[in-house]
C-alpha positions in Angstrom: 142.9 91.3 80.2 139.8 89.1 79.4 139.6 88.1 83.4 139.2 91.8 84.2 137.0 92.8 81.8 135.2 89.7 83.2 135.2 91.0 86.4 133.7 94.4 85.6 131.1 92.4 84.0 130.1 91.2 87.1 130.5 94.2 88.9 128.7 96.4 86.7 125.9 93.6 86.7 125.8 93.0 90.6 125.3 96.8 90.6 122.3 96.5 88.8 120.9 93.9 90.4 121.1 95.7 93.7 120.5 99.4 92.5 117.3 98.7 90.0 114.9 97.9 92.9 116.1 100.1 95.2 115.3 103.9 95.5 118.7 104.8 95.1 118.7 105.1 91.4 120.4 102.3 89.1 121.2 104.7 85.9 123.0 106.8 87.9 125.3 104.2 89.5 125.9 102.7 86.1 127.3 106.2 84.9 129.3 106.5 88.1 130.8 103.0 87.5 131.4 103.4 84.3 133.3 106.2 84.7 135.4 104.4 87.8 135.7 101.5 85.8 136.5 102.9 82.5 134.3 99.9 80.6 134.8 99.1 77.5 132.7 95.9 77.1 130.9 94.4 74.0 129.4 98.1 71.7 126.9 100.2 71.8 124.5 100.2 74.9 124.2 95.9 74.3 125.5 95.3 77.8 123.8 97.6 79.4 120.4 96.1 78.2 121.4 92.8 78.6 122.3 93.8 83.0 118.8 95.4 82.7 117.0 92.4 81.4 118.4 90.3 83.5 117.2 92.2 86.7 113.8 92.3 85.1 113.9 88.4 84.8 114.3 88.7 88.2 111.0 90.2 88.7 109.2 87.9 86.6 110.7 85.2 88.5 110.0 86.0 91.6 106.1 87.1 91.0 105.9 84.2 88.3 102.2 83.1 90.1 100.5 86.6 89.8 101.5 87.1 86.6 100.6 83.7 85.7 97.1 84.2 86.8 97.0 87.4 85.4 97.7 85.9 82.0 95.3 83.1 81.9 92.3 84.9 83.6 92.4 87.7 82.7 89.1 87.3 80.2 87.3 86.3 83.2 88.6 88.0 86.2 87.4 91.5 87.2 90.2 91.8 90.0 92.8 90.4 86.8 91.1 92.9 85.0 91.5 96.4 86.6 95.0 95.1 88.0 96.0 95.1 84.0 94.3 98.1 83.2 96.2 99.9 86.4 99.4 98.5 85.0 98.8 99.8 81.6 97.6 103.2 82.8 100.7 103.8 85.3 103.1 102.7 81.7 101.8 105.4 79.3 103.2 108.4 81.1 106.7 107.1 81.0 106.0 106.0 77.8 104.7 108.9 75.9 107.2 110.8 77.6 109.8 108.9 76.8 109.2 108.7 73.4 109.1 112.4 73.2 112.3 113.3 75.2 114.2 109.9 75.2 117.0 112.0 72.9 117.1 115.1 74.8 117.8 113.6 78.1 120.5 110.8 76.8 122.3 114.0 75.4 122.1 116.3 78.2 121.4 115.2 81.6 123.6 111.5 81.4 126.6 112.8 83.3 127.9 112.6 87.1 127.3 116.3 87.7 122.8 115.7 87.3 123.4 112.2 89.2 124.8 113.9 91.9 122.7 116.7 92.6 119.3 114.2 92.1 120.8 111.7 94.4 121.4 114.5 97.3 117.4 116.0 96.4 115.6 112.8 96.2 117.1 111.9 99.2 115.9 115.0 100.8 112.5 114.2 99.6 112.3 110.3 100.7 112.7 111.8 104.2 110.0 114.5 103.8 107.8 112.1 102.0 108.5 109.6 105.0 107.3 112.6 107.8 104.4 114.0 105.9 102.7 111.3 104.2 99.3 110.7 104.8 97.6 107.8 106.8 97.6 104.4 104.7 94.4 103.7 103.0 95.2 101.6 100.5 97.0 97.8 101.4 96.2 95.5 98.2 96.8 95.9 95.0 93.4 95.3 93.6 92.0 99.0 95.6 94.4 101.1 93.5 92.2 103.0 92.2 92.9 104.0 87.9 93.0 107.4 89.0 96.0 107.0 91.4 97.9 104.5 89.3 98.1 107.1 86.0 99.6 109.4 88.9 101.6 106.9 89.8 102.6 106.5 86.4 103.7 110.7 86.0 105.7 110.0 89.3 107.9 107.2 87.6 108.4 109.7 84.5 110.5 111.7 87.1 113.5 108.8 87.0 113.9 110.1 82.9 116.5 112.2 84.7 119.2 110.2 86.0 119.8 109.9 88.8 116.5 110.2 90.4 115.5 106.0 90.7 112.3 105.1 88.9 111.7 102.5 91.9 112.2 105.6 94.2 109.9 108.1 92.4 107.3 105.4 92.0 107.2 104.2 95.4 107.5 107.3 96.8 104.7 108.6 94.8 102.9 105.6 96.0 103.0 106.3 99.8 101.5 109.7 98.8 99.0 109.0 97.3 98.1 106.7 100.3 99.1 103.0 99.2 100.9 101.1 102.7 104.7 100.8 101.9 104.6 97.1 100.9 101.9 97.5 98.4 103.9 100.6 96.8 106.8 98.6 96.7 105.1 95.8 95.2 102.8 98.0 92.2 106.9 99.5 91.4 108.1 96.0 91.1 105.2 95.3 88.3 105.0 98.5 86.9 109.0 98.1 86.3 108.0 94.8 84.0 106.2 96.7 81.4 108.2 99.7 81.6 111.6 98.0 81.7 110.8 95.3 78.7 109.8 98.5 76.5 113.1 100.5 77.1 114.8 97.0 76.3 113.4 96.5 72.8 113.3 99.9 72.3 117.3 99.9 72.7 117.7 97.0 71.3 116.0 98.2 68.2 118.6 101.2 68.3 121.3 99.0 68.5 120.6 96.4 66.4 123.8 97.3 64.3 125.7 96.1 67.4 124.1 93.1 68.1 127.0 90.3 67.5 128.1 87.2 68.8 131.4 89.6 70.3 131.5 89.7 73.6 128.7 87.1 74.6 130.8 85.8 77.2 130.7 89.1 78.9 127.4 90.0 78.2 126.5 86.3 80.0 128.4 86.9 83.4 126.7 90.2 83.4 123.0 89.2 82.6 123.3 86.3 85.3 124.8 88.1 88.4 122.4 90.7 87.8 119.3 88.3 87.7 120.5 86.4 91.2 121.1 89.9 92.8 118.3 91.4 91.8 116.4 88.3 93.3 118.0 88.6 96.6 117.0 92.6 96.8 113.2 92.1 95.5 112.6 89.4 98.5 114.8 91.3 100.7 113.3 95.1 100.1 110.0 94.0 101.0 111.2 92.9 104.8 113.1 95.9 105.5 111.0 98.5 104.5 108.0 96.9 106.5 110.4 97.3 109.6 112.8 100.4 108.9 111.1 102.2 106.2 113.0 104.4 103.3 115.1 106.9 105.6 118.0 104.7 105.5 117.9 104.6 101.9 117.8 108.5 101.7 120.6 109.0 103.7 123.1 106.5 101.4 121.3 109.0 99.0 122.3 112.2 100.1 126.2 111.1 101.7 126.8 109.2 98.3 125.5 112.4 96.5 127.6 115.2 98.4 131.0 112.5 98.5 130.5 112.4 94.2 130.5 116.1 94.5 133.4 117.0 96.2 135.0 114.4 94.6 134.4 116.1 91.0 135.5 119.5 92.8 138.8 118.4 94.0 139.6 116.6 90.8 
């Protein structure tokens, strides 16, 4: 019994790794696994934070030299400067919102029915965004401009409603509001380090009640696979959207969506 809870462990946590960078929407393939899997790992939402933080790692990790820079010049850096300042503007959105409706969506919308339909529309809108975005005129971080990373920062309030990726609504978003694909991809990957840490102590202040030494074991295998998938996907994403683009990723969207349909129709 302990070897297969193991192994949904790292299942569950390989999911994460793959799903939390993608624009295919992590939350909701965590609620669809769950319900395939029927977990039952260590209480409360403790695992689940623990997969999360270990995908963030994963971030932090990979980018360890911006962020380092960031860190000790950002007194005396004007380019370190404004990059923060973007950062913190494209947080508060989700943030605030968060705060505000946190409760509301946890009770209503966390179920297969809302990940199914979101999957099927956000992939219907990755391929319009894809056709109808405008030219590219932004390719570095440092010429986001404040005013589009707070819009940036409404965009990734969409992925509140599960189902709908926050690295999807952000990047998306993004190519918009005229960033190049590799620069949206890479303002979603450090806007998720903020954004991700804050859910993460905010949970973890929720479920402090649960936090025990029971079920560390589990909570371990999970935390690692997700880190060393995540870092495979970050370094991978970046390649393959250069060359392909997010079509492919909309399609997986929209089958994945209509198959979880009609399999809660016929059952």
């Amino acid at each position: 019994m302990e070897m297969v809870m193991l192994l949904k462990a790292a299942l569950l946590g390989l999911v994460e790794g793959i799903t939390e960078f993608l624009p295919i929407s992590s939350t909701g393939h965590l609620i669809i696994m769950d319900e395939v899997l029927g977990f039952k790992g260590p209480s409360g939402k403790v695992f689940e934070i623990s997969i999360q933080l270990g995908a963030i790692l994963a971030v932090c990790w990979l980018y360890r030299t911006k962020i380092l820079h960031v860190v000790t010049h950002i007194l005396s850096d004007k380019s370190d400067q404004k990059f923060s300042f973007n950062i913190i503007l494209a947080f508060l959105p989700a943030a605030v919102l968060g705060f505000l409706f946190h409760h509301f969506i946890t009770a209503h919308l966390f179920n297969v029915w809302v990940v199914a339909s979101m999957m099927v529309v956000g992939g219907f809108a990755i391929i319009a965004i894809e056709k109808w975005k405008p030219a590219a005129s932004i390719h570095t971080l440092d010429n986001i401009t404040p005013k589009r990373a707070i819009a940036i920062g409404f965009c990734q309030a969409l992925a509140m409603i599960p189902g709908v990726s926050r690295s999807g609504a952000t990047i998306m978003g993004a190519l918009m509001l005229g960033l190049e694909r590799k620069t949206a991809a890479e303002f979603s990957f450090f806007l998720a380090i903020p954004t991700m840490f804050a859910a993460t102590i905010y949970d973890l202040y929720k479920n402090r009640a649960d936090l025990t030494m029971d079920g560390m074991t589990i909570i371990a295998v999970g935390f690692v696979i997700a880190f060393f998938s995540a870092l495979v996907v970050v370094k991978w994403l970046i390649n393959f959207i250069s060359r392909h683009g997010f079509v492919p990723f909309a399609w997986y969207r929209i089958i994945a969506g209509i198959a979880i349909s009609a399999i809660l129709l016929t059952h």
